[in-house]
N, C-alpha and C positions, 0 to 999 in steps of 0.2 A: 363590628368589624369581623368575616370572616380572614383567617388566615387558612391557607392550601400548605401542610407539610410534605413537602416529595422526601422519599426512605434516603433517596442518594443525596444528600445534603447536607453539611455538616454542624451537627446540633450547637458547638461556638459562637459559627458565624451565626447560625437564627436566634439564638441569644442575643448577641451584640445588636443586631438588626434590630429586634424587638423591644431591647433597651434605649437605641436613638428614638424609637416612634412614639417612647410614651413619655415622651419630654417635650410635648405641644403643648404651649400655654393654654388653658383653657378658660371658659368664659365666668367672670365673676360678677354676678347679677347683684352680689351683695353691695356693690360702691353704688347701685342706682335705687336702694332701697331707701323710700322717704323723699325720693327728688320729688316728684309729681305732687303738688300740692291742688286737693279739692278742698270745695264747700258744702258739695253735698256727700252722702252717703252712699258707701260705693254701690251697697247693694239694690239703691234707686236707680245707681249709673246704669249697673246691669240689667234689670228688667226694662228699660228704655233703652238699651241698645240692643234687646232682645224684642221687644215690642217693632223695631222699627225693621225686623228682615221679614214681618208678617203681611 
């Protein structure tokens, strides 16, 4: 995220501002850890889905 400070602006309000934007719920990859169930081994998975862009 670039933020642009203009001098004439009043450092409170860009506070408060800066305050509401970093209260976006963000993504939690940890509830989908363990969903995916294989039988084989991932790292066969991966060379067979790297084998197959050749």
């Amino acid at each position: 995220m670039v933020l642009i400070l203009k001098s004439n602006k009043d450092i409170k309000k860009l506070k408060e501002l800066l305050a509401e934007r970093q209260h976006k719920k963000k993504f939690d990859a940890r509830k989908f850890c363990g969903v995916l169930k294989v039988n084989e081994d991932a790292l066969t998975i991966q060379q067979r889905l790297r084998d197959e862009w050749n």
